[in-house]
C-alpha positions in Angstrom: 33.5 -85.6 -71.1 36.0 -83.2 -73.2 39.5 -81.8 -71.4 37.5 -78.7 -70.4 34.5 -80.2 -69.0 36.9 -82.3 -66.3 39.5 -79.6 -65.7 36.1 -77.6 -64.6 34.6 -80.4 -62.2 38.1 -81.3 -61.2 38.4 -77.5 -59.9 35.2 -76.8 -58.8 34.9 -80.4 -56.6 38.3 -79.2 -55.6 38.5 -75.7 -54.7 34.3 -75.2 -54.9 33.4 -77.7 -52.6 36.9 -77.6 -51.0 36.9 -81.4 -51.0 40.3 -83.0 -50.5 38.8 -86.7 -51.5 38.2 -85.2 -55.3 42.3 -86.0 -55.6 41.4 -89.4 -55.9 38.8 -88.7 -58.3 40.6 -86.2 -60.8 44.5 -86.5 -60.1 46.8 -88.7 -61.6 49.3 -90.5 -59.6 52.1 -88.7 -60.9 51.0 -85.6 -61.2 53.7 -83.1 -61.9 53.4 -79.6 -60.4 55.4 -76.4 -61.8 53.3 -74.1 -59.4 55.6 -72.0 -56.3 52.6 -73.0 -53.9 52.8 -76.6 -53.8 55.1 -79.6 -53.9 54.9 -82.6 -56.8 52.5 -85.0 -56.7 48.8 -85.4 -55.3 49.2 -85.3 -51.8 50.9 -81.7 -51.5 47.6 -80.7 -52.9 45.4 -82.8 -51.1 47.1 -81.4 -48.3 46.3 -77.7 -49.9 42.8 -78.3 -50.8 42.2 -79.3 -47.1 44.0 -76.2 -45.2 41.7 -74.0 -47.9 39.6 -71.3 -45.1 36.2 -70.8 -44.8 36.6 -67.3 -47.1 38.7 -69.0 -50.0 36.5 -69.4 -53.3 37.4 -69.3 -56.5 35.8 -66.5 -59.3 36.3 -68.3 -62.5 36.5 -65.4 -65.7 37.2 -67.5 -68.6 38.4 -71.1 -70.0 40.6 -71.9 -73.0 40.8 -75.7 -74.1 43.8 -76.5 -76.6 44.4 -80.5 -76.7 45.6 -81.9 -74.1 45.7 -78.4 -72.1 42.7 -76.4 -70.4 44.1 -72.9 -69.5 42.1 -71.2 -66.3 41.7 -66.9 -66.0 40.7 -66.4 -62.6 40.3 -64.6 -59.2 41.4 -66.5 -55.6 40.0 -64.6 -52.6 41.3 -65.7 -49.2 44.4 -67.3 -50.7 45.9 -64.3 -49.1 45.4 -61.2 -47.5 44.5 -59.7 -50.9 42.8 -61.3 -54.0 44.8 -62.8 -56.6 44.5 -62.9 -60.2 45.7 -66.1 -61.7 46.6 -68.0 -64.5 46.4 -71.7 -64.1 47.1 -74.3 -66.6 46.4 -78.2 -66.6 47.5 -81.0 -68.9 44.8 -84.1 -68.6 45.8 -87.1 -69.6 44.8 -90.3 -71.8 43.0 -91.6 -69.0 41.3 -87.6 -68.3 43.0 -87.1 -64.9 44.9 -83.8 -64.2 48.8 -84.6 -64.7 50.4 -81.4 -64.6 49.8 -77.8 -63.6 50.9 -74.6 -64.2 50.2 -71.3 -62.5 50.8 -67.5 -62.1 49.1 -65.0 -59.8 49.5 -61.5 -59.2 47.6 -59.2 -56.0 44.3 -57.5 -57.5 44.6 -53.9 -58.7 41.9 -51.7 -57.7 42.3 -48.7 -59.9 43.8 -49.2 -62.8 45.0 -47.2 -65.7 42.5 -48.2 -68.2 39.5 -48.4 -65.6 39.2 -52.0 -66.8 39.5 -55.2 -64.0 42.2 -57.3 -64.7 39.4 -59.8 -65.7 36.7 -58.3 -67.2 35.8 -58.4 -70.9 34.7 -61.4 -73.5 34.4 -64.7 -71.3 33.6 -67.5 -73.7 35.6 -68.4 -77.0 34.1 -67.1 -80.1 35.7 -67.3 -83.9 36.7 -71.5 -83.3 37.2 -71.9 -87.0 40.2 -69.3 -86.8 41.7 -70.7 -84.2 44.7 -71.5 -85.9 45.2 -68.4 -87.9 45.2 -66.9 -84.7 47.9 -69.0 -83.0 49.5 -68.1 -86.0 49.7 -64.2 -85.7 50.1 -64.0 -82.0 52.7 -66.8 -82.1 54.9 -64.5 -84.9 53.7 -61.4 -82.3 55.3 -63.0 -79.4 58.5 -64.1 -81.5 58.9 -60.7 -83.2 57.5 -58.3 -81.0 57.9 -59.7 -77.7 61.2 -61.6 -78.0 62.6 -59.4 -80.8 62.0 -56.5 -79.5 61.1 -54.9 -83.0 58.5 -52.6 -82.4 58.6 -50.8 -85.7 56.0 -53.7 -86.6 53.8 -53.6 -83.9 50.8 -52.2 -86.1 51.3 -55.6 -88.1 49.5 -57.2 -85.3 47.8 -54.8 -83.0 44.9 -53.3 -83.8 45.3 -49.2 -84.4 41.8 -48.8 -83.8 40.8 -50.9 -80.8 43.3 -52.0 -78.2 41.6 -52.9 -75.0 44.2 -53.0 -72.0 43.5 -55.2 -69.1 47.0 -54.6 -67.6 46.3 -52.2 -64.8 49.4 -50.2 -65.5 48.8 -49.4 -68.8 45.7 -47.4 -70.1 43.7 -48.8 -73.5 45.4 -48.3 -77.4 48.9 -48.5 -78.6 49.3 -44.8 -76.8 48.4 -46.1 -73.5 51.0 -49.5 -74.0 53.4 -46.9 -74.9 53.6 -44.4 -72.1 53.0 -47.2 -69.8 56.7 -49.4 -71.4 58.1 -46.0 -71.1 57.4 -45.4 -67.6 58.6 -48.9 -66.8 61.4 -48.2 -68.6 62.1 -45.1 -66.3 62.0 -47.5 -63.4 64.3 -50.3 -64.5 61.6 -52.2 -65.6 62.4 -53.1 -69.4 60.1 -55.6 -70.9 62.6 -58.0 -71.9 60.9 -61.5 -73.2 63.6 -64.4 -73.9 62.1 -67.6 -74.0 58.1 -68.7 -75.2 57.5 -71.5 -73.4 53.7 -72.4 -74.6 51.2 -71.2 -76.8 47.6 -71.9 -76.3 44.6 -71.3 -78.6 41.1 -71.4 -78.4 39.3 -69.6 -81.2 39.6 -65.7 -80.4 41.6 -66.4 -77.3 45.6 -66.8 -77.3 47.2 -67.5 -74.1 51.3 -66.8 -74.4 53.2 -68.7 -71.4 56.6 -66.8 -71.3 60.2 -66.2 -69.4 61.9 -62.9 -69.1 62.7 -60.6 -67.3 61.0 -57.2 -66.1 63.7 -55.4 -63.7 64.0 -59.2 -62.3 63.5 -63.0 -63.3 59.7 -62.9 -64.4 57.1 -65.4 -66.0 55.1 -63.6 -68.5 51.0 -65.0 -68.9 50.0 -62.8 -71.4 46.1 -63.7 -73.1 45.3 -62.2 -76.7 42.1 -61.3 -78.0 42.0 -61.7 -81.5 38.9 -59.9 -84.5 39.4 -59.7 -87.5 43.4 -60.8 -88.1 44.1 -58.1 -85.1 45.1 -58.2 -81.5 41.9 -56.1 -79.9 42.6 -57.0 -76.4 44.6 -57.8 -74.0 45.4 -59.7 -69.9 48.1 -60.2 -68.6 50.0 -61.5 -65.4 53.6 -61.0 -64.7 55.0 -63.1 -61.4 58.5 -62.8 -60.4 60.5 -66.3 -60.5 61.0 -67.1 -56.7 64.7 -68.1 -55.9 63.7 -71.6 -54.7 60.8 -73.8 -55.5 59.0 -76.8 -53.3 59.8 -79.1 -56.4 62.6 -79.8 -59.1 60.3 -79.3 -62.2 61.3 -75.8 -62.8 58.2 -72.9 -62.9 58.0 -74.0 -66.9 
């Protein structure tokens, strides 16, 4: 069974069936957690799987295998009040048990400025043979662009001609990203990127694990389609860093 094929039945025996016993099946002992939601080890998340309502499931969008890490783009209803969009990434191990996880989530948007879901769009990987031009490109994106803050060769990487824009702030093109930065801008909200934690790459799919800030402490998940040597597309969450986590592993 490949990385991807476990971190599925791991999840879906997990937060599908909602079965706390599928710890023992799919967890290593000393599993490390990064998430805000849950303590280290196994049993903070045994002890989460089993206070999971009768209205929690899980909408799985799309999965991105890379190694030794399988990265999750999702939807939780019932986690809260409102459903979350979520980033959630695993590292299996040599024996294929889940040893450390990842996350960020952010509430559902309902209208958004590009009248795309925060979701929606390509689900499976295509392009594998390119996938590590593609790390490649969105790699020197997120060091020039992102970090850098040099926008003057933005058009280097993102397509002129297709941008889609799952963001639900910012409406689709390089016009849309635009007006949207500027109007964050206007609020105190500068998209300032400092440190690129992880990169992750599956074919056409990029998934950039950042920290930075965005008017306060932020992780940045941002997910990069990639056609023809181009950035066509674009998800994103962006999760403030809480003051105080259940664990001493840091959010990264």
């Amino acid at each position: 069974m490949g990385n991807k094929e476990i971190v599925l039945k791991a999840v879906g025996e997990l937060f599908g069936d909602k079965d706390p016993s599928a710890v023992d099946r799919w967890v290593a002992a000393d599993y490390r957690q990064h998430s805000s939601l849950a303590a280290d080890g196994p049993e903070p998340l045994r002890a989460l799987v089993a206070g999971l309502g009768e209205d929690f499931r899980y909408e799985g969008a799309r999965v991105i295998a890379d190694g030794d890490l399988v990265a999750l783009h999702g939807t939780y209803h019932g986690f809260g009040p409102a459903p979350l969009v979520a980033f959630d990434l695993f590292r299996v191990d040599a024996d294929g048990r889940l040893a450390e996880h990842w996350d960020a989530l952010t509430p559902v948007v309902a209208v958004t400025a590009s009248g795309r879901t925060q979701t929606d769009g390509p689900a499976a990987p295509a392009d594998l043979d390119r996938t590590e031009a593609n790390r490649a490109l969105v790699a020197e994106f997120a060091e020039k662009v992102l970090k850098g803050a040099d926008y003057s060769v933005l058009t280097d990487f993102i397509s002129t001609e297709t941008y889609h824009q799952h963001n639900p702030e910012a409406a689709d093109g390089l016009d849309g990203f635009g007006a949207a930065a500027g109007k964050w801008a206007e609020q105190g909200k500068n998209l300032v990127y400092k440190t690129v934690h992880r990169v992750v790459a599956e074919g056409d799919f990029v998934l950039v694990q950042s920290e930075g800030e965005f008017g306060v402490a932020v992780a940045y998940w941002d997910l990069f389609r990639v056609s023809g040597g181009k950035i066509v597309e674009h998800w994103d969450v962006i999760a403030p860093i809480p003051a105080e986590l259940p664990h001493a592993n840091g959010l990264f």
